[in-house]
Gaussian input, Z-matrix of N, CA and C with variables (Angstrom, degrees):
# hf/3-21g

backbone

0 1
 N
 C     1     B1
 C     2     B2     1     A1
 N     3     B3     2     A2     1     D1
 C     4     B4     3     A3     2     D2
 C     5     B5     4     A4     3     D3
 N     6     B6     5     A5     4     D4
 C     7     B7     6     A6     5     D5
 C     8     B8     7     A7     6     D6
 N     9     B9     8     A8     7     D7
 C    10    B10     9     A9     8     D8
 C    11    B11    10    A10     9     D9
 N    12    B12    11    A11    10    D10
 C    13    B13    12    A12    11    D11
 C    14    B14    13    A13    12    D12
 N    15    B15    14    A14    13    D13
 C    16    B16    15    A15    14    D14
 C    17    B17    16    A16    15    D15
 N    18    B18    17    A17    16    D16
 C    19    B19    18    A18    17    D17
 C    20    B20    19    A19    18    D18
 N    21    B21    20    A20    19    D19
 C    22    B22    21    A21    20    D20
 C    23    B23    22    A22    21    D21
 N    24    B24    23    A23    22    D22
 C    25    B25    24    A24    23    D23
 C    26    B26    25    A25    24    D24
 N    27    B27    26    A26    25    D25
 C    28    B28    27    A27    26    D26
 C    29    B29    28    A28    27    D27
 N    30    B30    29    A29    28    D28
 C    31    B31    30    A30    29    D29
 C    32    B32    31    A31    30    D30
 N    33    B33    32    A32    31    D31
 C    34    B34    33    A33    32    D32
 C    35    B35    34    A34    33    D33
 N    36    B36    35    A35    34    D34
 C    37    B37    36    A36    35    D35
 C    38    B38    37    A37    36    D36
 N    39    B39    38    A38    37    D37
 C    40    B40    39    A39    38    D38
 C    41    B41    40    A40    39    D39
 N    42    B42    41    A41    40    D40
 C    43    B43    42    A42    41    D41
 C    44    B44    43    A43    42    D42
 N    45    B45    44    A44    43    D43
 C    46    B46    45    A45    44    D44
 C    47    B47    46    A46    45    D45
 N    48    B48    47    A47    46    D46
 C    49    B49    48    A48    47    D47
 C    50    B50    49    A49    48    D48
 N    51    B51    50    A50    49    D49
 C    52    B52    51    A51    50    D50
 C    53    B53    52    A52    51    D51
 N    54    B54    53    A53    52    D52
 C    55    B55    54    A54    53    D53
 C    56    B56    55    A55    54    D54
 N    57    B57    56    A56    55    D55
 C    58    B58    57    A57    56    D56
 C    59    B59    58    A58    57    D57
 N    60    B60    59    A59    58    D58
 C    61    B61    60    A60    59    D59
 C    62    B62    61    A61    60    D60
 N    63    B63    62    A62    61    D61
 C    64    B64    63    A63    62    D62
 C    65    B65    64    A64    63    D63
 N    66    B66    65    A65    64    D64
 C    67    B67    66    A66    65    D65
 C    68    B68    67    A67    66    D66
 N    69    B69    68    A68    67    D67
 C    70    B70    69    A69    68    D68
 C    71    B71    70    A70    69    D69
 N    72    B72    71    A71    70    D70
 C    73    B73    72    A72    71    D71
 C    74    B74    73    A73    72    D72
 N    75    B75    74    A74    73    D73
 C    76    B76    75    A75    74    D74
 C    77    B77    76    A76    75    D75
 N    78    B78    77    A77    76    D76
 C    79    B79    78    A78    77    D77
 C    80    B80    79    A79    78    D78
 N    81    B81    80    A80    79    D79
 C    82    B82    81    A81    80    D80
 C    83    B83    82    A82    81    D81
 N    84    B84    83    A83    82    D82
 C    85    B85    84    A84    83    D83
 C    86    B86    85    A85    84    D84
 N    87    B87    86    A86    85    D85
 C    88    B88    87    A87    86    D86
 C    89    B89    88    A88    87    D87
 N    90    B90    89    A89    88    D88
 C    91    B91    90    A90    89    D89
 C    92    B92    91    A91    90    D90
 N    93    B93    92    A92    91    D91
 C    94    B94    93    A93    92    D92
 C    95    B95    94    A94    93    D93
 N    96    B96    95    A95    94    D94
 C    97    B97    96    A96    95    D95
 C    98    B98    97    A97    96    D96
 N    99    B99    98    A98    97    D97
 C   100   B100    99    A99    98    D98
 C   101   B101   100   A100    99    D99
 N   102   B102   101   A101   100   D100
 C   103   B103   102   A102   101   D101
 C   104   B104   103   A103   102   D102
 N   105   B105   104   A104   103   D103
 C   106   B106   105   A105   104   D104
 C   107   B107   106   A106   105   D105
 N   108   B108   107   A107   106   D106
 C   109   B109   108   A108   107   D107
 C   110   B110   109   A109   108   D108
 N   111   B111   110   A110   109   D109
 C   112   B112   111   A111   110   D110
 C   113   B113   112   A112   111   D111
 N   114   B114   113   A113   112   D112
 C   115   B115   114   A114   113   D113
 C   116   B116   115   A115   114   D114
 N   117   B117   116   A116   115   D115
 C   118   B118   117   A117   116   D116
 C   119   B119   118   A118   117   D117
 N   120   B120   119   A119   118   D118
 C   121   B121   120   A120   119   D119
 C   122   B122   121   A121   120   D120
 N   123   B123   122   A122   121   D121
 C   124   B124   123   A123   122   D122
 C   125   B125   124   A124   123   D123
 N   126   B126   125   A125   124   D124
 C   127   B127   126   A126   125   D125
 C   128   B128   127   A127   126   D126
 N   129   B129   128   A128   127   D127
 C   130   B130   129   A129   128   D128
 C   131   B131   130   A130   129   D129
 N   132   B132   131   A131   130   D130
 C   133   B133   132   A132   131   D131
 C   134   B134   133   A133   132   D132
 N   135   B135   134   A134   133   D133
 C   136   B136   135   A135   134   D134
 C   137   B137   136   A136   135   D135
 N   138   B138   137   A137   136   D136
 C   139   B139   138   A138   137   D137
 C   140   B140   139   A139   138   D138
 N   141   B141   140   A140   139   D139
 C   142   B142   141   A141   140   D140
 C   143   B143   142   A142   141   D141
 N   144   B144   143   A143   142   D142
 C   145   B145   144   A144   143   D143
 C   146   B146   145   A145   144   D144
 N   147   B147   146   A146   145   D145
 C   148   B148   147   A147   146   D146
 C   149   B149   148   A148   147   D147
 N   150   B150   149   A149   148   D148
 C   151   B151   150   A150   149   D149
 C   152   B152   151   A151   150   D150
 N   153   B153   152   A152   151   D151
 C   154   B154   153   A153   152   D152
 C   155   B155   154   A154   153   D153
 N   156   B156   155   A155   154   D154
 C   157   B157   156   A156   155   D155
 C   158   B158   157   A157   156   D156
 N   159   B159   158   A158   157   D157
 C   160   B160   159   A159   158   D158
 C   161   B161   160   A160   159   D159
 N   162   B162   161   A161   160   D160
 C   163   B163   162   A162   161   D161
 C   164   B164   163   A163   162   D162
 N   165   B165   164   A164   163   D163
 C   166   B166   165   A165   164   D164
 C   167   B167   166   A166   165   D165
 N   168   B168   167   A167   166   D166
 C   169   B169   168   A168   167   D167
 C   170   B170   169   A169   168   D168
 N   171   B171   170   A170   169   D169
 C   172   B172   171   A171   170   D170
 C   173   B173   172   A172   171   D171
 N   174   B174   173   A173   172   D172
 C   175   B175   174   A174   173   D173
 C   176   B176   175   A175   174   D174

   B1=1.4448
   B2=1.5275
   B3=1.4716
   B4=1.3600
   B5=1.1945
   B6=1.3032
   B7=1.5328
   B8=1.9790
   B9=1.4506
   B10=1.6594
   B11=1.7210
   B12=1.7045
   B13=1.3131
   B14=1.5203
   B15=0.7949
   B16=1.6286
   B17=1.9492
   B18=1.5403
   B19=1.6924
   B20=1.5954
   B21=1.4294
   B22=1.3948
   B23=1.2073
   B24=1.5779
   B25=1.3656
   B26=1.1585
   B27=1.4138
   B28=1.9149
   B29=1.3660
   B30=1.5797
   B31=1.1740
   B32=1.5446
   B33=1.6004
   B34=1.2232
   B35=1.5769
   B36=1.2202
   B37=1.7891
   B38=1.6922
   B39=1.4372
   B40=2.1327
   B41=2.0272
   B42=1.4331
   B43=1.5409
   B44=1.2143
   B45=0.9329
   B46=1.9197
   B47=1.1907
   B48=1.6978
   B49=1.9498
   B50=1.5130
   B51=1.0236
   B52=1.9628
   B53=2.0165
   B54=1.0592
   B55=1.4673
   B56=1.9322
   B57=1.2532
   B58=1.0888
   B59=1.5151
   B60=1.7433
   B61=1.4651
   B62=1.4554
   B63=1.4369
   B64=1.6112
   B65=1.0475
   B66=1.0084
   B67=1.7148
   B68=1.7908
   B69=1.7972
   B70=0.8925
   B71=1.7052
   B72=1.5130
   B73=1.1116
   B74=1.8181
   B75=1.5116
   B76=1.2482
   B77=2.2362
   B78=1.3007
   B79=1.4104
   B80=1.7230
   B81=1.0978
   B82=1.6280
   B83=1.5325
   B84=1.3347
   B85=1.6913
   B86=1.9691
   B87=1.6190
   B88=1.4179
   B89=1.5051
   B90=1.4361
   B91=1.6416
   B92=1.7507
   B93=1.0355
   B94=1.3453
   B95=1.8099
   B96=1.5432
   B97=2.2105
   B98=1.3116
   B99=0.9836
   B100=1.6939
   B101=1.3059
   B102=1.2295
   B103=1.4497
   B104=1.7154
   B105=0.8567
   B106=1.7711
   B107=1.3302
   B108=1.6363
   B109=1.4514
   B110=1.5169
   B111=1.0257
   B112=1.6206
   B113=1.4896
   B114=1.4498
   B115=1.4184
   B116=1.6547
   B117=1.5288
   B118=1.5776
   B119=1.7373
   B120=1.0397
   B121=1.3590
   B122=1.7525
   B123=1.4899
   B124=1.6886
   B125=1.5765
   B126=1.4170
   B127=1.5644
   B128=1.5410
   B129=1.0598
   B130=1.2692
   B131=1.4484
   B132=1.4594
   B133=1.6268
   B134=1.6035
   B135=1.6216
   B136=1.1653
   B137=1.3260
   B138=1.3855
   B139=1.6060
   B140=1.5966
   B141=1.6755
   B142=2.1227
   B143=1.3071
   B144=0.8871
   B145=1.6170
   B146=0.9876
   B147=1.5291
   B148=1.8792
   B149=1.3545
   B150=1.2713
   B151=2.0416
   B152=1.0659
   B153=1.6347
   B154=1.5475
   B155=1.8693
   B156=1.1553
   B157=1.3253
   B158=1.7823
   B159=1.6218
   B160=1.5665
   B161=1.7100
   B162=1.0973
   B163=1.5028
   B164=1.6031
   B165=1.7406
   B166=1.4837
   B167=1.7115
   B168=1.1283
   B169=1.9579
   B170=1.0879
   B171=1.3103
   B172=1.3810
   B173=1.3816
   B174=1.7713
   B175=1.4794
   B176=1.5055
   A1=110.45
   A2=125.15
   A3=109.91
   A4=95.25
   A5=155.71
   A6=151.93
   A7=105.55
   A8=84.66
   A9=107.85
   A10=114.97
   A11=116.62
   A12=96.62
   A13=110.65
   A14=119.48
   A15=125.10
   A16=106.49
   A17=80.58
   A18=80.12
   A19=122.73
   A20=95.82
   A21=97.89
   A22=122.93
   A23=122.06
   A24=126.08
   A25=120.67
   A26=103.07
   A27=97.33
   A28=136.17
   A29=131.74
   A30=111.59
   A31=115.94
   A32=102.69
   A33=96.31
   A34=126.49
   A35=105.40
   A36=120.60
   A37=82.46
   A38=80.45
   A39=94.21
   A40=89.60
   A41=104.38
   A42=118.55
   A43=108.93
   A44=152.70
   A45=148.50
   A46=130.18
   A47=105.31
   A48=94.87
   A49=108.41
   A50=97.87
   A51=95.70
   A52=80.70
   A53=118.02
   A54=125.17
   A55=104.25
   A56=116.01
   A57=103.64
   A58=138.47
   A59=101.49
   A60=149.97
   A61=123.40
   A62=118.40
   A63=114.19
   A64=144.37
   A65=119.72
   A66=124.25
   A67=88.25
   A68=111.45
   A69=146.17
   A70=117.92
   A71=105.96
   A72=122.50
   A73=129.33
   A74=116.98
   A75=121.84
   A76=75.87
   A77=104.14
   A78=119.60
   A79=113.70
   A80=95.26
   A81=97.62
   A82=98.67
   A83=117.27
   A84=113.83
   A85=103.75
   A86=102.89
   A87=91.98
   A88=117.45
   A89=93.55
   A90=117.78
   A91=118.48
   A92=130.50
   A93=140.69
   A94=94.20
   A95=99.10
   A96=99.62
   A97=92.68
   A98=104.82
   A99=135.20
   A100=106.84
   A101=129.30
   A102=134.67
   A103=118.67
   A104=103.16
   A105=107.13
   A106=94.79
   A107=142.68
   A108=117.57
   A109=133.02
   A110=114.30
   A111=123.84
   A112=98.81
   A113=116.18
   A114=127.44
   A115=108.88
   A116=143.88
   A117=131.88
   A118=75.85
   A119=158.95
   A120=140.09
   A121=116.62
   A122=95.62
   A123=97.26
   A124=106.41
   A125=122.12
   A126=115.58
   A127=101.79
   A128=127.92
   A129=126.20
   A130=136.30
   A131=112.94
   A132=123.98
   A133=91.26
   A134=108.79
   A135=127.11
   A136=109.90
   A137=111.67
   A138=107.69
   A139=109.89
   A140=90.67
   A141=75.85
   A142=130.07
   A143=117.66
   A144=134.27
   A145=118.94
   A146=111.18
   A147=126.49
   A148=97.75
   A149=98.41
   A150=110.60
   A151=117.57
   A152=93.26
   A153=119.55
   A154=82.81
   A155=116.11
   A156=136.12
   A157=111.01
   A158=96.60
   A159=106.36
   A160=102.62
   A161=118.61
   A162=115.38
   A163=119.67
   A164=114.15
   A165=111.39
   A166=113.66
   A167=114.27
   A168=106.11
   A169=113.46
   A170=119.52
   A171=114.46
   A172=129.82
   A173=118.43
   A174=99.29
   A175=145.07
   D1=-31.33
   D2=-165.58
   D3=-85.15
   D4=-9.50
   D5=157.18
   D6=-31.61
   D7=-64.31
   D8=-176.10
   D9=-67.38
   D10=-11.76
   D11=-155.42
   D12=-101.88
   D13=111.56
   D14=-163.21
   D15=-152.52
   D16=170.47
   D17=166.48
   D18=-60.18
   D19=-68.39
   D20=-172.97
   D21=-84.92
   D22=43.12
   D23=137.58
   D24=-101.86
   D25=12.56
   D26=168.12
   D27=-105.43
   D28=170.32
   D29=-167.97
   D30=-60.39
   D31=-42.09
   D32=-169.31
   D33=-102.27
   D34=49.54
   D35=173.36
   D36=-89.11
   D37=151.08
   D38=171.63
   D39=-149.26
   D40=140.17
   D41=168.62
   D42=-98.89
   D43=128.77
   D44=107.43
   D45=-66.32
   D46=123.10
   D47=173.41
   D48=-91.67
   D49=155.63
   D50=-154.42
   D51=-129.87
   D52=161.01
   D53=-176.58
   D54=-69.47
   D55=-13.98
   D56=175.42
   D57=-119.73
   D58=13.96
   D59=-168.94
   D60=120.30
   D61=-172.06
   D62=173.66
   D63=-93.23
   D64=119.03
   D65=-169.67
   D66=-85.44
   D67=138.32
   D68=143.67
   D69=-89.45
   D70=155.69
   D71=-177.78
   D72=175.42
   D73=147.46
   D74=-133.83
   D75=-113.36
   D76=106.54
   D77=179.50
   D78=-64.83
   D79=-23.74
   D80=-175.76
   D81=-90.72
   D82=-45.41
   D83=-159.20
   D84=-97.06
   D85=-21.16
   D86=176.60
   D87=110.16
   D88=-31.18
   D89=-173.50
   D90=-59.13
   D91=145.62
   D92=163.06
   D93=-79.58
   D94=121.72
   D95=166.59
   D96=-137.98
   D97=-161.10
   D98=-178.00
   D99=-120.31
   D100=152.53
   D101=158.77
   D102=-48.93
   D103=-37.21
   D104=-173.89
   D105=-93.13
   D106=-23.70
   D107=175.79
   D108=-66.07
   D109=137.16
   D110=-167.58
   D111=-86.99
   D112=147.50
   D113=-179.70
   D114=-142.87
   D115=146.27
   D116=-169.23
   D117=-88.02
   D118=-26.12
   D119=-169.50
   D120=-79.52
   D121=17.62
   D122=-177.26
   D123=-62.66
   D124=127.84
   D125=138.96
   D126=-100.33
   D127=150.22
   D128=140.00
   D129=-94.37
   D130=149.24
   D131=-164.08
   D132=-52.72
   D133=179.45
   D134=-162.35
   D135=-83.34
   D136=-20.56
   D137=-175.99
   D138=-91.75
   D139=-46.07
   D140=153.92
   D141=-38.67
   D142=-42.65
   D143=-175.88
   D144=-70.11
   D145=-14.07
   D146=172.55
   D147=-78.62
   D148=-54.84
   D149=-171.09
   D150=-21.28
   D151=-58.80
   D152=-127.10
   D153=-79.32
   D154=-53.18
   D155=-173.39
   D156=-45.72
   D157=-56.80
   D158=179.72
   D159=-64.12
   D160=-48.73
   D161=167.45
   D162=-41.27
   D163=-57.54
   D164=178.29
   D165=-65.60
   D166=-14.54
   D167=161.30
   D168=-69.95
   D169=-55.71
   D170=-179.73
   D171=-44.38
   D172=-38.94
   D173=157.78
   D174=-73.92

């Protein structure tokens, strides 16, 4: 999981390109983050959730 656990593997990260770069932001909490910041309220989207899974067979 900590491979996967980030902002923007979760459902509710959202991007905008704004005319002067991109604002990130956490849709559920309201918050301005970064893609790489970690939060305990992570879910991740569904295809993470494939990953994460195809990864735990493999060991």
């Amino acid at each position: 999981m900590r491979d996967f656990h980030c902002c923007a593997t979760c459902q509710h990260f959202r991007s905008i390109k704004l005319e002067n770069g991109m604002k990130y932001f956490c849709s559920r909490l309201g918050y301005d983050t970064k893609p790489s910041y970690q939060f305990n309220c992570w879910k991740p989207t569904e295809i993470v959730k494939k990953l994460m899974e195809h990864e735990e067979k493999k060991k």
